[in-house]
N, C-alpha and C positions, 0 to 999 in steps of 0.2 A: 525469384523476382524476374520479370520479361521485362527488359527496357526494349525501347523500340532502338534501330541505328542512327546513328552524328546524322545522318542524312536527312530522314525522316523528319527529325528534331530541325534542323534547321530552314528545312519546307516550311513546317507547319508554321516554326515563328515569322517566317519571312510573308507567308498567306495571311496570317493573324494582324501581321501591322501593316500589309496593304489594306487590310478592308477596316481597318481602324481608322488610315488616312483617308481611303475611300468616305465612310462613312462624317468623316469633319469634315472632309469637304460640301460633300449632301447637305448635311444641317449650316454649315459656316455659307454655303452661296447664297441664299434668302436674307443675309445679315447685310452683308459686302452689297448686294445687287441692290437693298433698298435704301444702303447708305450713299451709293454712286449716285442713284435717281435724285435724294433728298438734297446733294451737292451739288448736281445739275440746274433745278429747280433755282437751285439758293444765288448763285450765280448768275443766272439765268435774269429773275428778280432785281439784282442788286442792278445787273448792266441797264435796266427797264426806269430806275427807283430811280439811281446817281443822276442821269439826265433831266431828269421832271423835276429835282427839288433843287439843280442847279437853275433853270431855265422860269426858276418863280412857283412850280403851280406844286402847293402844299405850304408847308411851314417851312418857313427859310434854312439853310444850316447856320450851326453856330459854328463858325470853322475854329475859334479858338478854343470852346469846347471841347467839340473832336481831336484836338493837339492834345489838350492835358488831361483827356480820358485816355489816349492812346499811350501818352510819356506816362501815367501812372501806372496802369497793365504794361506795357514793357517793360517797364521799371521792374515792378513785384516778378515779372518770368526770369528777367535776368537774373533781381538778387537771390530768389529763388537757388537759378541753375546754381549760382555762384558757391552761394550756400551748400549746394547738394552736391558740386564739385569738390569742395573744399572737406565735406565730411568722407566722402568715395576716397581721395586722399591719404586723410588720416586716418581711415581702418584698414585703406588696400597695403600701406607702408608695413606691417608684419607679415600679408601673405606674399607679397611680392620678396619680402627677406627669404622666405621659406620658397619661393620660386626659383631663386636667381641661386641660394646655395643647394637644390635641389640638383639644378641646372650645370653648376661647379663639379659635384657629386657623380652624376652621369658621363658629363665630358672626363673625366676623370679617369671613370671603369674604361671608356672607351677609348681613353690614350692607352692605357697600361695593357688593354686587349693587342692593338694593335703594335704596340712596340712589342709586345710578348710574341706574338705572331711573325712579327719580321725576324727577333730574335731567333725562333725555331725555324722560320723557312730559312736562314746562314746555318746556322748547326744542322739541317735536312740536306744541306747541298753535299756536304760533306761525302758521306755516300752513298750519295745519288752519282758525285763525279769520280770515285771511285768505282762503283758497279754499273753504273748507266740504269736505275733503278728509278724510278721518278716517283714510287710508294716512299720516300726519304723526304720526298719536301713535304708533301702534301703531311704522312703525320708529323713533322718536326713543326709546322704552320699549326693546325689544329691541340695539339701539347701547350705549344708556346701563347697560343692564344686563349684558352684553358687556363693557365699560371697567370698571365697576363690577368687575364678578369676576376681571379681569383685575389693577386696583390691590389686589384683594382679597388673589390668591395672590401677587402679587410684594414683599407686605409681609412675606413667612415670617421669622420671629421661629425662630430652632432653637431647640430642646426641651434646655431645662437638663439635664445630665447631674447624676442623683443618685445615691450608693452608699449 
């Protein structure tokens, strides 16, 4: 079997999703560029429209219309969001458990690494200040932090199951 080298391989992925991006951006600018235009336009209108139906010429506004058509639509986005905040909530509350003891979890490996580490780099000084050898810290540091992450992951605590 020929595989090609790490290198190769990460060229080609890296050329592969520039012209992936390349290529969305190609098709997504015609989208964006006619939705800018149709925004301009609408704006554009509205600044032209407000003034001429203030000043008489067309059909009057009802302005308390406009108030309880606008309290109504605001109303329905709020209770909406409210709504869709409140559900993001009560489904995000189990993976947030699973984040935060996740999180526990790793700080964890990561204390026990590094007290393991300080641990060997005192037992490495040993001698090092007997022989003036300084290969004594360095593998007593690398052991100890070694042991260290090893009591780190064998303390796994399982992840409370919540409904």
């Amino acid at each position: 079997m020929n595989r090609a080298p790490i290198f190769i391989t990460i060229i080609r992925q890296i050329s592969f999703l520039a012209l992936l991006g390349f290529l969305f951006v190609l098709i997504a600018w015609p989208f964006f560029a006619a939705l800018g235009i149709l925004f301009g336009f609408a704006v554009i209108g509205l600044l032209v429209w407000l003034p001429m139906n203030i000043m008489g010429v067309g059909k009057p506004i009802e302005w308390h219309k406009v108030r309880q058509t606008g309290n109504r639509y605001w109303g329905a986005v709020a209770g909406r969001c409210h709504q869709m905040g409140g559900e993001l909530w009560n489904h995000g509350q189990p993976f947030l458990a699973r984040v935060f003891e996740t999180g526990r979890y790793l700080g964890r490996i990561c204390r026990e690494t590094l007290c393991g580490g300080a641990v060997g780099a005192m037992l490495g000084m040993i001698p090092t200040l007997q022989h003036a050898n300084a290969k004594g810290v360095v593998l007593g540091v690398c052991l100890g932090a070694i042991c260290g992450a090893l009591v780190g992951i064998s303390t796994r605590v399982p992840v409370r199951e919540t409904i």
